[in-house]
C-alpha angles and dihedrals in degrees: 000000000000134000120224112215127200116212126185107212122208091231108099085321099280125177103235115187126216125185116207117210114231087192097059094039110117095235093057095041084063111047097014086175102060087113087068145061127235091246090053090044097052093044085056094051093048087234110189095242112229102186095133089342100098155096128198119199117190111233095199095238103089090276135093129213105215109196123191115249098206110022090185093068099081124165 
């Protein structure tokens, strides 16, 4: 999505326009999925949904492996 600016120039009063770019902004650079919600975003994506679908198995080493139970439940 793009904003459309109105500028009055000094030169004889015209009415210049400038069209600001929402996709090159910085703000939107950095984060490019601020429009959406992480739900929407994850349904998109066809995320495998873990809420009460998974298993964790402690490697031993600090970290944890969690497997779905069911791939087929996605968001």
């Amino acid at each position: 999505m793009s904003k459309l600016f109105f500028h009055n120039t000094h030169k004889g009063g015209l009415l210049m326009m400038f069209r600001e770019a929402n996709e090159l902004s910085r703000k939107f650079l950095a984060n490019p999925h601020q429009d959406k919600s992480f739900i929407e975003r994850l349904k998109n994506n066809k995320s495998i949904d873990l809420r009460n679908n998974m298993i964790t198995v402690d490697l031993g080493n600090g970290y944890e492996d969690i497997i779905p139970i069911d791939t087929n439940k996605k968001f």
